[in-house]
VEXSELO-180384 format. One line per 4 residues: number of its first residue (from 1); for each residue x, y, z of N, C-alpha, C. Coordinates in nm, 4 decimals, m for minus. Atoms other than C-alpha are relative to their C-alpha. Example, Ala and Ser with C-alpha at 12.3 -4.5 7.8 and 13.67 -1.06 7.14 Angstrom:
! VEXSELO-180384
1> 0.0890,m0.1190,0.0000,1.2300,m0.4500,0.7800,0.0900,0.1200,0.0000 ~ m0.0820,m0.1190,m0.0060,1.3670,m0.1060,0.7140,m0.0770,0.1090,0.0730
//
This chain:
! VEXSELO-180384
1> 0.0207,0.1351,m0.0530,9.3549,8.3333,6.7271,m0.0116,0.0043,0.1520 ~ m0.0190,m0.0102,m0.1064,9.2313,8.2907,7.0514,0.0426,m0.1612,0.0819 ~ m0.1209,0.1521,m0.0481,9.5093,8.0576,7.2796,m0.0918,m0.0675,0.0618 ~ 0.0810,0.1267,0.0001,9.3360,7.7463,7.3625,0.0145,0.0263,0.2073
5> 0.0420,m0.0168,m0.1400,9.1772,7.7147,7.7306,0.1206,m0.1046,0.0891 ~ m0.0578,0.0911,m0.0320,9.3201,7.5700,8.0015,m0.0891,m0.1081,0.1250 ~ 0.1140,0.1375,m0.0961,9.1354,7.2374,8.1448,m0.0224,0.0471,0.1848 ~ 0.0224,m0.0577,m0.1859,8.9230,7.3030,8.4981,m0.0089,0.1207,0.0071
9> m0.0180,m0.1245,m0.0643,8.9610,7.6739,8.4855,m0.1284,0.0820,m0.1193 ~ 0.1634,m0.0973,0.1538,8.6416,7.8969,8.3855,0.0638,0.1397,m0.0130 ~ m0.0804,m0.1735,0.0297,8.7416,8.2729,8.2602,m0.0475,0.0650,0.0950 ~ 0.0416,m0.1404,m0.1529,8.7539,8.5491,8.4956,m0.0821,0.1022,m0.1295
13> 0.0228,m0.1496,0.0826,8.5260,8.8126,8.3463,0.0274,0.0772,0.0682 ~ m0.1091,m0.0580,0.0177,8.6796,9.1031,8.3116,m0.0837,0.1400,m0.0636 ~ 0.0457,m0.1146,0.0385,8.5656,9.5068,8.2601,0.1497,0.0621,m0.0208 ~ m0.1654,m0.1401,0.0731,8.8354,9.7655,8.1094,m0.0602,0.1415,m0.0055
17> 0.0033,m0.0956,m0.0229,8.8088,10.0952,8.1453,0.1662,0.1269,m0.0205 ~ m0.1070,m0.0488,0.0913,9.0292,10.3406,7.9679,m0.0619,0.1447,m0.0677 ~ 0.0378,m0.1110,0.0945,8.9887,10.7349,7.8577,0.0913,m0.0181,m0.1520 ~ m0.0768,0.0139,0.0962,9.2239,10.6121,7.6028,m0.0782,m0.1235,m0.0889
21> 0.0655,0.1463,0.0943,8.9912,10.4268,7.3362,0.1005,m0.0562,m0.0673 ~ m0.0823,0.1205,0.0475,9.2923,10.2868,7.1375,0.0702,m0.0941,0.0668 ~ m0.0899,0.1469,m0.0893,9.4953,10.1452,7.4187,m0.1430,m0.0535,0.0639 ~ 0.0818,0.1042,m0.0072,9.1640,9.9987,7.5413,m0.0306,m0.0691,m0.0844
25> m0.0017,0.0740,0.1150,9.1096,9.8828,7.2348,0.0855,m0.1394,m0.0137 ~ m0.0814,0.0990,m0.0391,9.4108,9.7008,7.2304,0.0161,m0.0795,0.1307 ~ 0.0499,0.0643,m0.1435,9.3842,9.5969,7.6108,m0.1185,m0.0946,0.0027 ~ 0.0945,0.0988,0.0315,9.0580,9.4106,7.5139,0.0268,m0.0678,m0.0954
29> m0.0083,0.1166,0.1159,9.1868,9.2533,7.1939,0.1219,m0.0977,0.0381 ~ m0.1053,0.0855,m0.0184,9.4599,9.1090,7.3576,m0.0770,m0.1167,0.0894 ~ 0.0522,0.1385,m0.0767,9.2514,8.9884,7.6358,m0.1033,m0.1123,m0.0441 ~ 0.0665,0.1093,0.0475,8.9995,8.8226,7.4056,0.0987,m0.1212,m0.0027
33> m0.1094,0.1030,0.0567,9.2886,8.6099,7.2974,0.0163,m0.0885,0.1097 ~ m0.0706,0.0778,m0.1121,9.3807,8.4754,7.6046,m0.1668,m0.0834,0.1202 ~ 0.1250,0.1037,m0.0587,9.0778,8.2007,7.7382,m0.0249,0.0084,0.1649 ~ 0.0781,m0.0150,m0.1840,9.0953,8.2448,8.0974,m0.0283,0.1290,0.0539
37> 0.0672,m0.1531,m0.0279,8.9552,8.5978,8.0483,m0.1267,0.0147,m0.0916 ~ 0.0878,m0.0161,0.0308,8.6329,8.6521,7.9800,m0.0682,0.1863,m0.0058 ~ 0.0507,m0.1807,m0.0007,8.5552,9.0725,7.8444,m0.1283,0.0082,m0.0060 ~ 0.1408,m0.0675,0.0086,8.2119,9.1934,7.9705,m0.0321,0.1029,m0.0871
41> 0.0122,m0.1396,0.0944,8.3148,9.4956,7.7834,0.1032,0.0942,0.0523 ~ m0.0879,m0.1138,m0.0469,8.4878,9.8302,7.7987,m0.0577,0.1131,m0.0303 ~ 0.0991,m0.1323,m0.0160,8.4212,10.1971,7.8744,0.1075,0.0667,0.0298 ~ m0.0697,m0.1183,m0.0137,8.5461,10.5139,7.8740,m0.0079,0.0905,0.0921
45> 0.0263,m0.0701,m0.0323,8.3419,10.6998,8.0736,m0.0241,m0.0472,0.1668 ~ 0.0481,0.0629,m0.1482,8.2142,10.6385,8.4368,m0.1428,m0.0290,0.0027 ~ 0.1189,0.0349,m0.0053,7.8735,10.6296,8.3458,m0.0106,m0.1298,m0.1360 ~ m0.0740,0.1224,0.1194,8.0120,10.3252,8.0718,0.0082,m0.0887,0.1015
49> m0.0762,0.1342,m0.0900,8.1628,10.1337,8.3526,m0.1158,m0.0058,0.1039 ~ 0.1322,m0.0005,m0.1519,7.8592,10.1804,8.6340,m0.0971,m0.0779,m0.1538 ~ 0.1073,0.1320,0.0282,7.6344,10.0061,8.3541,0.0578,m0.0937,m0.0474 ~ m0.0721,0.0816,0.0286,7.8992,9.7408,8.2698,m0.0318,m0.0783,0.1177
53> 0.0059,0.0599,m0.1054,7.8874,9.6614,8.6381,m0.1601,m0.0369,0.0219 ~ 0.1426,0.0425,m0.0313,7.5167,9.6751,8.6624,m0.0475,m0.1697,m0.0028 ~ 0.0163,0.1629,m0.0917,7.4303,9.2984,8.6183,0.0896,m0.1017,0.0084 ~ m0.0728,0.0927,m0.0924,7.6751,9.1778,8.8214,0.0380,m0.0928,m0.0296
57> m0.0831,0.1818,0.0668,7.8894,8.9309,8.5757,0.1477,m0.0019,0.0885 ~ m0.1206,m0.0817,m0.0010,8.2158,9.1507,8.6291,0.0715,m0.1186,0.1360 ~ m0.0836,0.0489,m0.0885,8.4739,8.9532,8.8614,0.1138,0.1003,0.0534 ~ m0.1182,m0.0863,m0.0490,8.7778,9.2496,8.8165,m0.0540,0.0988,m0.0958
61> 0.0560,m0.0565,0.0713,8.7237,9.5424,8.7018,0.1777,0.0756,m0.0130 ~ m0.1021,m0.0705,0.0345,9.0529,9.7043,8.4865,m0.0055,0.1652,m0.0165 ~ m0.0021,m0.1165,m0.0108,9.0882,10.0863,8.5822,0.0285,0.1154,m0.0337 ~ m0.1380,m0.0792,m0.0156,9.2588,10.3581,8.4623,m0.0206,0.0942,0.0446
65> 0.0003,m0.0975,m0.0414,9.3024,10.6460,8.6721,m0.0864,0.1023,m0.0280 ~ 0.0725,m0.0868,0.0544,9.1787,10.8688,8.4581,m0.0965,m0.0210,m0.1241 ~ 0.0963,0.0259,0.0991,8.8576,10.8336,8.2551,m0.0692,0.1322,m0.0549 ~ 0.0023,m0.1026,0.0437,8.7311,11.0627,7.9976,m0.1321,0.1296,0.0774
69> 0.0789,m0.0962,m0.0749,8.4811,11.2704,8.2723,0.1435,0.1022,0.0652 ~ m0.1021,m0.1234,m0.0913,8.8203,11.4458,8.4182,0.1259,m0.0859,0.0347 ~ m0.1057,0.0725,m0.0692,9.1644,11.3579,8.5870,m0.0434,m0.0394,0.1116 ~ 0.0246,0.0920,m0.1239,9.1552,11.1022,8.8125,m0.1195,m0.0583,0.0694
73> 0.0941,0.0024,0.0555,8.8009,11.0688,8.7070,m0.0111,m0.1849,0.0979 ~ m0.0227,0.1501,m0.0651,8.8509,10.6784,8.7823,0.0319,m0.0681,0.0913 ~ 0.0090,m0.0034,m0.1315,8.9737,10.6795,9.0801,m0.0947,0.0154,0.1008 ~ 0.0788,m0.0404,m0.0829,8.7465,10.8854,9.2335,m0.1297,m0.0646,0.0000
77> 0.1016,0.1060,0.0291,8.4993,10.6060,9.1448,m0.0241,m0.1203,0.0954 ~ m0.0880,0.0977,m0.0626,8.6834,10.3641,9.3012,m0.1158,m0.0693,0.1502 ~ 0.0470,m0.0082,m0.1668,8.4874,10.4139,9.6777,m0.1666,m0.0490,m0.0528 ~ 0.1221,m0.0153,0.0575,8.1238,10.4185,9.4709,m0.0013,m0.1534,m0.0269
81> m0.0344,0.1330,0.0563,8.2287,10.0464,9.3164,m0.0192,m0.0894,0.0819 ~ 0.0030,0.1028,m0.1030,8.3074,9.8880,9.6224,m0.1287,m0.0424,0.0503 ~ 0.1611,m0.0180,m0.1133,7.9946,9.9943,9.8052,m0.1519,m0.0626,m0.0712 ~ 0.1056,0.0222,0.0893,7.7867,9.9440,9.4887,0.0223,m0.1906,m0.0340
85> m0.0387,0.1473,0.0711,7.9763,9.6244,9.3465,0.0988,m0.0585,0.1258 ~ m0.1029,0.0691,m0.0903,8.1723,9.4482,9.6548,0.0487,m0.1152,m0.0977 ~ m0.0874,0.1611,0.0495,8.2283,9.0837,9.4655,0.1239,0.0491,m0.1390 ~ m0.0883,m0.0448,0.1043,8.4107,9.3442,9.1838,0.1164,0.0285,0.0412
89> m0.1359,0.0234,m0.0497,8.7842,9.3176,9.2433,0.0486,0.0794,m0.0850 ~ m0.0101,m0.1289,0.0411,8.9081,9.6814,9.1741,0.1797,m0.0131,m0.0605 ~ m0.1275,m0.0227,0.0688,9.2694,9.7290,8.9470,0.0147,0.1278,m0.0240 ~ m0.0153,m0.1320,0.0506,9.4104,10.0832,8.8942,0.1163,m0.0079,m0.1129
93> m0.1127,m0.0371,0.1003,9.6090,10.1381,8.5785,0.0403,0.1325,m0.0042 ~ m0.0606,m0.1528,m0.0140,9.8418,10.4684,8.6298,0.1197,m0.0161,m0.0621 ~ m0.1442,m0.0477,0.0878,10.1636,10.5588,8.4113,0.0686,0.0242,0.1343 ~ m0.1164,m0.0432,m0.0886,10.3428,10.6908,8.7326,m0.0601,m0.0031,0.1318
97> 0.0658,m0.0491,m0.1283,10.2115,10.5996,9.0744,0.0721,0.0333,0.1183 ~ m0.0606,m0.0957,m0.0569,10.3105,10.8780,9.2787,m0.0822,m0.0586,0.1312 ~ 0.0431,0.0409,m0.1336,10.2648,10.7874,9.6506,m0.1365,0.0209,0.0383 ~ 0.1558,m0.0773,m0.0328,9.9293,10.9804,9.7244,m0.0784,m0.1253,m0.0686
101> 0.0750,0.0876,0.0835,9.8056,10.7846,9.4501,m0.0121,m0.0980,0.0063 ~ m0.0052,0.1534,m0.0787,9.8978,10.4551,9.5651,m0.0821,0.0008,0.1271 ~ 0.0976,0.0109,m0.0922,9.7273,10.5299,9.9387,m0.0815,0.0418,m0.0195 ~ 0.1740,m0.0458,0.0513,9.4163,10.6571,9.7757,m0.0693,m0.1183,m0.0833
105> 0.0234,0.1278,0.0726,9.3953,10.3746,9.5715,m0.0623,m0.0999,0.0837 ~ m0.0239,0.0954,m0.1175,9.4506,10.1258,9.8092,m0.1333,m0.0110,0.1447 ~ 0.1290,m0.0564,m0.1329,9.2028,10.3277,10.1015,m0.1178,0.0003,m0.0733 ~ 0.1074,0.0036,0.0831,8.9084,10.3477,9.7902,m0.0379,m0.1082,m0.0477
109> 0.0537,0.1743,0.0252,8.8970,9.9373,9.7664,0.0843,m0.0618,m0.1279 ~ m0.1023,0.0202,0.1185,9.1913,9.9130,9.4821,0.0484,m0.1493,0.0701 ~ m0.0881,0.1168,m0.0266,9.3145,9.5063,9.5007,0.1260,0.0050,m0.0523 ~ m0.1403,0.0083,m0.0149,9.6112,9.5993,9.3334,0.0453,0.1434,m0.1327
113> m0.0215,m0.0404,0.0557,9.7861,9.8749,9.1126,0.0741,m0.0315,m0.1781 ~ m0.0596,0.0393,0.1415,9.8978,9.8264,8.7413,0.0819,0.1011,m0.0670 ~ m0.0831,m0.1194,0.0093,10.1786,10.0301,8.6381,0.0146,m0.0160,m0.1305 ~ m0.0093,m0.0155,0.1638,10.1493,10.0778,8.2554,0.1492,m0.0250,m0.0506
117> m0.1990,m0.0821,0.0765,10.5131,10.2206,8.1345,0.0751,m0.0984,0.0315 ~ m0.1177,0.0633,m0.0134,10.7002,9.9746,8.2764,m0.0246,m0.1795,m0.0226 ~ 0.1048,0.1462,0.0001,10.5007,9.6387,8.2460,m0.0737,m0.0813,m0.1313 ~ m0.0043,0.0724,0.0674,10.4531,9.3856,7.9894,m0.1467,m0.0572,0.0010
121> 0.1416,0.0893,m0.0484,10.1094,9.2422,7.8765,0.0450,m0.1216,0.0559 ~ m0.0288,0.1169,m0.0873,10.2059,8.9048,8.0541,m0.0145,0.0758,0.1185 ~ 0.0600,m0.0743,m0.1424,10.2095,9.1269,8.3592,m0.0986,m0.0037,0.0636 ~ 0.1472,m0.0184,m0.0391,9.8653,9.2053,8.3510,m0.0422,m0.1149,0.0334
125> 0.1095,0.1293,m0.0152,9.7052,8.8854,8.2961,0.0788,m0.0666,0.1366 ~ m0.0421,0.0474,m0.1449,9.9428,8.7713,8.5925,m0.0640,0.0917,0.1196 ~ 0.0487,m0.1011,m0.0756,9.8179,9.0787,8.7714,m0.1686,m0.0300,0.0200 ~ 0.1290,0.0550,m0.0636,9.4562,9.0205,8.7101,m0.0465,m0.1593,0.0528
129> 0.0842,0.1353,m0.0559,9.4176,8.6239,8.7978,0.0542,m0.0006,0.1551 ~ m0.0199,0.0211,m0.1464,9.6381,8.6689,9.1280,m0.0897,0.1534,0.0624 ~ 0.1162,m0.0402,m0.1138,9.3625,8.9801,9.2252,m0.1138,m0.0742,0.0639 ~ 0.1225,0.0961,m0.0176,9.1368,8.7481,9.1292,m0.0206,m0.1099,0.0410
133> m0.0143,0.0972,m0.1516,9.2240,8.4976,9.3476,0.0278,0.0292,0.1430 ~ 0.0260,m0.0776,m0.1426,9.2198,8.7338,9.6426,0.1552,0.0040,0.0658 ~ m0.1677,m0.0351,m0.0455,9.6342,8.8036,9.6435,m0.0053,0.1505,m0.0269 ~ m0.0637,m0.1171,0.0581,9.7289,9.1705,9.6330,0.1127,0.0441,m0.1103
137> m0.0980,m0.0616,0.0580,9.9085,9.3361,9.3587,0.0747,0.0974,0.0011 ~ m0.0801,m0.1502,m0.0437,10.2010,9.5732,9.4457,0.1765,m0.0541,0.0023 ~ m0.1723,0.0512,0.0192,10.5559,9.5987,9.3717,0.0664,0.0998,0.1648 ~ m0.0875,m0.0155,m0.1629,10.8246,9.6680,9.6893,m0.0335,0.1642,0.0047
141> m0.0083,m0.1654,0.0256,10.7920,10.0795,9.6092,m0.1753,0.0314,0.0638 ~ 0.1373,m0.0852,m0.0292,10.4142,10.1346,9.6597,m0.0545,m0.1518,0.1122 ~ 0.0237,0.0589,m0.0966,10.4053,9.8707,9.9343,0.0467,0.1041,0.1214 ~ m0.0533,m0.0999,m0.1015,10.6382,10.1107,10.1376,m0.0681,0.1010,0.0178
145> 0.1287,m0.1387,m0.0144,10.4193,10.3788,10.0514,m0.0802,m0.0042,0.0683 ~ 0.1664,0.0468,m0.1010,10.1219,10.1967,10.2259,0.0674,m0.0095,0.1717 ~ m0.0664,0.0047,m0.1410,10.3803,10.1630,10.5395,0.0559,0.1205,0.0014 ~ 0.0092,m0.1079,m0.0044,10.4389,10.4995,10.5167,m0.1098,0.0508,0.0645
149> 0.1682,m0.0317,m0.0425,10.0974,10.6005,10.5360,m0.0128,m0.0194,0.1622 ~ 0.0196,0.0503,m0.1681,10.0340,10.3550,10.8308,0.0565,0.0713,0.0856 ~ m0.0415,m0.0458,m0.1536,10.3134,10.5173,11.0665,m0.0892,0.1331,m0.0277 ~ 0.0590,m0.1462,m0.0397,10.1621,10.8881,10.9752,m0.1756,m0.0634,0.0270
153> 0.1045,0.0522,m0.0160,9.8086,10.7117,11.0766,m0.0329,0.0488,0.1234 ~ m0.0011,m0.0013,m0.1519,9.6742,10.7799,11.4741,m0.0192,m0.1242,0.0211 ~ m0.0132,0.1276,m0.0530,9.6960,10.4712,11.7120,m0.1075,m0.0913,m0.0792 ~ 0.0618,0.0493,0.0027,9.5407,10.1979,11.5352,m0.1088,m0.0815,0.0681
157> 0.1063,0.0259,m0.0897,9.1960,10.0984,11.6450,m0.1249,m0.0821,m0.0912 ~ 0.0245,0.1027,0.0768,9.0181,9.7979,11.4571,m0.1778,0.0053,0.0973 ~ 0.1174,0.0378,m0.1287,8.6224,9.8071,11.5543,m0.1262,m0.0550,m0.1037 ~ 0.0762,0.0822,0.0776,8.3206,9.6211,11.4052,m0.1235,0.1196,m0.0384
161> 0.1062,m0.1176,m0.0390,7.9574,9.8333,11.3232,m0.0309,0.0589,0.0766 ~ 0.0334,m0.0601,m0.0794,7.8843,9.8529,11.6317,0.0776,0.0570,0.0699 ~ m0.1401,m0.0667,m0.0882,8.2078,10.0176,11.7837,0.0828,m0.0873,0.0507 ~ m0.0890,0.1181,m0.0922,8.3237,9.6827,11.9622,0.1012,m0.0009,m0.0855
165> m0.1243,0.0281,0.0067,8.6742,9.6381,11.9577,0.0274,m0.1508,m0.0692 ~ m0.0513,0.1636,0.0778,8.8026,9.3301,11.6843,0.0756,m0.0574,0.0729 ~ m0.1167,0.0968,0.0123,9.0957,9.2549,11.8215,0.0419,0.0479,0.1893 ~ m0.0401,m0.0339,m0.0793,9.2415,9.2717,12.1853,0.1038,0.1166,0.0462
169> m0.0964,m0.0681,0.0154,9.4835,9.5290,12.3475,0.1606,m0.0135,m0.0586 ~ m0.1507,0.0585,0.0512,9.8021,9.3297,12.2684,m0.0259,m0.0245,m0.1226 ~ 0.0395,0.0526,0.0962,9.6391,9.2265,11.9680,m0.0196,0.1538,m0.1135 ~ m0.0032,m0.1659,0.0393,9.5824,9.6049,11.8529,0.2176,0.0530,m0.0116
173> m0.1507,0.0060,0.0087,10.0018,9.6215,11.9354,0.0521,m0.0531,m0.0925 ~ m0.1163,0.1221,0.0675,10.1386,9.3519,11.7525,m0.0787,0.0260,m0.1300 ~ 0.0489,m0.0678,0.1630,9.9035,9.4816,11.4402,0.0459,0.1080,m0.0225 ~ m0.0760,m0.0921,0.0439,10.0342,9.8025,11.4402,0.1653,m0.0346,m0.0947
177> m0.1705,0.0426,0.0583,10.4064,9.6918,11.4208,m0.0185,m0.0835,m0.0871 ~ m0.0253,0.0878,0.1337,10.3637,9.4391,11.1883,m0.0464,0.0849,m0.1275 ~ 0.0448,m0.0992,0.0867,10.1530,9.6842,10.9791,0.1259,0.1276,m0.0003 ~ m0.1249,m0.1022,0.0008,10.4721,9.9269,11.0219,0.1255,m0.0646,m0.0914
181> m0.0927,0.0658,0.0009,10.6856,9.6167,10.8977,0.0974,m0.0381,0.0345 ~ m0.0760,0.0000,m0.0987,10.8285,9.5503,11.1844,0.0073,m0.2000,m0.0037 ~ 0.0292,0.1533,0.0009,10.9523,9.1388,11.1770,m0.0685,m0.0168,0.1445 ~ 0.0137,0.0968,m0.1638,10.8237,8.8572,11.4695,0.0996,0.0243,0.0882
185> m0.1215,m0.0113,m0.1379,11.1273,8.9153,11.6430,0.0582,0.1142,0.0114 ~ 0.0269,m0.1235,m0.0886,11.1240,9.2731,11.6415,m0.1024,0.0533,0.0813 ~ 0.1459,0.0296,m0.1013,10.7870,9.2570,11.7395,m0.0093,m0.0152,0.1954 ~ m0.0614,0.0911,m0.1275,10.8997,9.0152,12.0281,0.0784,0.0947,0.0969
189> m0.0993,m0.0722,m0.0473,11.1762,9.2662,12.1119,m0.0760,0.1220,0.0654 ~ 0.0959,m0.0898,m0.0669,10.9472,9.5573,12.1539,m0.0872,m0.0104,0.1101 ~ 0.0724,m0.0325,m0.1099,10.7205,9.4426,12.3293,0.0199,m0.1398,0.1443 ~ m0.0865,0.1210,m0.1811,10.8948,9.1702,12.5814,m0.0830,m0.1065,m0.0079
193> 0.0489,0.0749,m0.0058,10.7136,8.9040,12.4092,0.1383,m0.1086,m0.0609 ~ m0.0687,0.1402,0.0898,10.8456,8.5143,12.2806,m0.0466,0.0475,m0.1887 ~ 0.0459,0.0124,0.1259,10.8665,8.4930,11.9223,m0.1217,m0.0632,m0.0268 ~ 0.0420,0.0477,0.0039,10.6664,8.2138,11.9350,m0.2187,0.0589,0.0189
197> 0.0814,m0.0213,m0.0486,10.3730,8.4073,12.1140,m0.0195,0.1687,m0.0597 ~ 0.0719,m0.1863,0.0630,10.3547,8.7540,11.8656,m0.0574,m0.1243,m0.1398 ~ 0.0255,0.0816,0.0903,10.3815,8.4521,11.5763,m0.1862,m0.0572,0.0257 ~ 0.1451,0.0363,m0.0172,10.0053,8.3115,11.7301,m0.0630,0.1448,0.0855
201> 0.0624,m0.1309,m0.0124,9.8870,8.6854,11.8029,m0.0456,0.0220,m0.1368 ~ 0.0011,m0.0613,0.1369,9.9423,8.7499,11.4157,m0.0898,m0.1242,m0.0907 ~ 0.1386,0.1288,0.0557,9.7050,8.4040,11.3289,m0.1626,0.0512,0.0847 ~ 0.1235,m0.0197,m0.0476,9.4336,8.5156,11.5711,m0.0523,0.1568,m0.0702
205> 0.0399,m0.1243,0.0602,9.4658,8.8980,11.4176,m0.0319,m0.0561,m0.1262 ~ 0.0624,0.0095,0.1175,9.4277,8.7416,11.0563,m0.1309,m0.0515,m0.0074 ~ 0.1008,0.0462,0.0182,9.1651,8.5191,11.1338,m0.1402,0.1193,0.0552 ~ 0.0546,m0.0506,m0.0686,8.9381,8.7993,11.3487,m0.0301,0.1218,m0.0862
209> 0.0271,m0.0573,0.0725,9.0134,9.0207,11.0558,m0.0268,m0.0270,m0.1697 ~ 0.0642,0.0910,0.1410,8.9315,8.7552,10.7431,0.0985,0.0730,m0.0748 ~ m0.0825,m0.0333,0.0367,9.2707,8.8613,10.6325,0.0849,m0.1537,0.0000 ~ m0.1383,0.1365,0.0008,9.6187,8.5855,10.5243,0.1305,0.0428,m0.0212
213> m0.1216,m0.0257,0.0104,9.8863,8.7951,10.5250,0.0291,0.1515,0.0198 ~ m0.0333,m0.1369,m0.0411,10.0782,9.1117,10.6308,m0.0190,0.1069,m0.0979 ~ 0.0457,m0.1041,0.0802,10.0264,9.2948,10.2866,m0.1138,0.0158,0.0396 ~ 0.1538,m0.0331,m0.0164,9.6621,9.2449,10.3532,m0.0385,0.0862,0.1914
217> m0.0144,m0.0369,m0.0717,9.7186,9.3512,10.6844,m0.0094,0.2084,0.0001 ~ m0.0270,m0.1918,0.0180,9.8731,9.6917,10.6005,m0.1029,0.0461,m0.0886 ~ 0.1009,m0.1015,0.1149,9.6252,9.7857,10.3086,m0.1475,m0.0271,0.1173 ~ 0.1107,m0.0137,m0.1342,9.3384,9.7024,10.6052,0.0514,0.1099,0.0727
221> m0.0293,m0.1174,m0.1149,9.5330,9.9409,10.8696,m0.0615,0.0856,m0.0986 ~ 0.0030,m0.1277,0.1135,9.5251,10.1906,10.5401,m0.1066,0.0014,m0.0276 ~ 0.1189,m0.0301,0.0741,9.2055,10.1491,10.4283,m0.1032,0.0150,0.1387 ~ 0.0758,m0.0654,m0.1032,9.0582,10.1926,10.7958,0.0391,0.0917,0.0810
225> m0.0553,m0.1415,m0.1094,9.2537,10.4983,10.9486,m0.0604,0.0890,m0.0679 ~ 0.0577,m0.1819,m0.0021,9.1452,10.8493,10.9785,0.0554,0.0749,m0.0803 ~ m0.1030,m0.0456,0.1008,9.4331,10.9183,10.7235,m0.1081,0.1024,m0.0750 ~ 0.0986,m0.0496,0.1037,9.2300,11.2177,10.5141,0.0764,m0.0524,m0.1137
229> 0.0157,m0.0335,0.1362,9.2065,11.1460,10.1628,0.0430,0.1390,m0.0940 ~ 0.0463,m0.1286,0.0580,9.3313,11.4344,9.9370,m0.0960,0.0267,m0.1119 ~ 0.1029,0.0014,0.0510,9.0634,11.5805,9.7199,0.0573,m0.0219,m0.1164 ~ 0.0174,0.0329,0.1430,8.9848,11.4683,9.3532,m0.0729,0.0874,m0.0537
233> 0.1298,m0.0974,0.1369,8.8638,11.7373,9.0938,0.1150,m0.0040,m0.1102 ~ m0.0347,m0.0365,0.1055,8.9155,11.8066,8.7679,0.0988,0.0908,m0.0475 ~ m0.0756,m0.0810,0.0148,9.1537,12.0928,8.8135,0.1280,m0.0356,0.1015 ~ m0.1113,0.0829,m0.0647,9.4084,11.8140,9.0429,0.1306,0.0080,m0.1195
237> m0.1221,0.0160,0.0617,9.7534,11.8437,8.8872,0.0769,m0.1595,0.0361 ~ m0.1058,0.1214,m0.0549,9.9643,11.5815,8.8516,m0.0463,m0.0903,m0.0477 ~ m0.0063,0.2309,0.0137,10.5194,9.1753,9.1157,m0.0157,m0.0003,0.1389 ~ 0.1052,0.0678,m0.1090,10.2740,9.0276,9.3207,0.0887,m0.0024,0.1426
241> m0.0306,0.0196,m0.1377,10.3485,9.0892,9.6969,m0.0717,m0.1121,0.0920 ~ 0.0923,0.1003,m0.1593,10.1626,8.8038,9.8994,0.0373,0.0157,0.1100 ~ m0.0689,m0.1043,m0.1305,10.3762,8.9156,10.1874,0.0146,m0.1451,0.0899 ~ m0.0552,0.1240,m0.0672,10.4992,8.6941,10.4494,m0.1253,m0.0557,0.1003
245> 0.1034,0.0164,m0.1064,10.2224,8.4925,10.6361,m0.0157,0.0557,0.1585 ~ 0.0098,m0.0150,m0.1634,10.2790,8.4934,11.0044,0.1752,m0.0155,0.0841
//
């Protein structure tokens, strides 16, 4: 039986992706059920999910790490998606995300991680409508990870196509530290400003970077530093943050 819609709201469509055909299986029969999801389909492979995406219904696309071309197969997709599909709002499903895996994610256009093993279908569908309303998904553990990352990062440096500088020199400051998770009034403290005056630094940095909040903040530092990537081959071993506005 599929649960009855809910008034005003159209379905998110919705791609799945899974080397595991039975739990996709099940992962799509659940989401038929549920009306404010709409399944384009599901795939196993990477050349499954690149023509899923092809005409451009897809709103989120459900991930899992590893798809049946190799480990981490799905991931390493991840960067190809964005570039190919931008309006597709990227999910990684991983059993255990080990730090690496979280800032690779995250730096390859991932809106939010989905942690299998520990997570409840209700999860998900909470997981995919707040990507898909342009909130990040990440629990307190692989948020730190991404502020991790950031401090091992070099000086952040925010610049448009053409090299110009986004954001001012103080404005480059007071993004770092906050991207470190540093509060307004350590902020303030550091750098011998008013609260009041790092608080409207951190509105002109969101707006300048079409960002609304400090998670989105840090997965920006992360997804534009020099941080290398470690490599992806086949022979590789191995609740919703919105974050505080301003």
């Amino acid at each position: 039986m599929r649960l009855s819609p809910q008034p005003g709201k159209k379905p998110i469509p919705i791609i799945v992706a899974d080397a595991n055909v039975m739990a996709s299986r099940f992962v799509c029969a659940e989401l038929k059920r549920h009306s404010e999801f709409d399944l384009i389909g599901c795939a196993a492979t990477v050349s499954q999910l690149l023509e899923l995406c092809e005409p451009r219904k897809a709103h989120v696309a459900l991930i899992s790490a590893t798809l049946q071309d190799g480990l981490l197969s799905g991931l390493a997709i991840f960067r190809q998606l964005r570039e190919q599909y931008p309006e597709v709002r990227l999910i990684l499903m991983v059993d255990h995300p080990e730090q690496d895996l979280v800032v690779e994610a995250f730096q390859a256009g991932a809106r939010g991680i989905f942690t299998c093993y520990e997570s409840q279908f209700d999860a998900l569908c909470k997981c995919i409508s707040c990507v898909h309303s342009g909130q990040v998904w990440a629990n307190a553990q692989q948020l730190n990870c991404l502020i991790d990352a950031m401090a091992q990062t070099l000086p952040l440096r925010l610049v448009n196509a053409k090299g110009f500088n986004l954001l001012s020199k103080r404005e480059e400051q007071v993004a770092r530290q906050a991207a470190e998770g540093l509060s307004n009034h350590e902020i303030a403290q550091q750098l011998n400003l008013s609260d009041h005056t790092v608080k409207n630094h951190l509105f002109h940095i969101f707006d300048k970077l079409g960002i609304s909040s400090r998670v989105e903040l840090v997965l920006y530092a992360v997804s534009n530093s020099k941080r290398p990537l470690r490599s992806i081959s086949s022979d590789d071993s191995r609740a919703v943050m919105p974050g505080n506005q301003t």
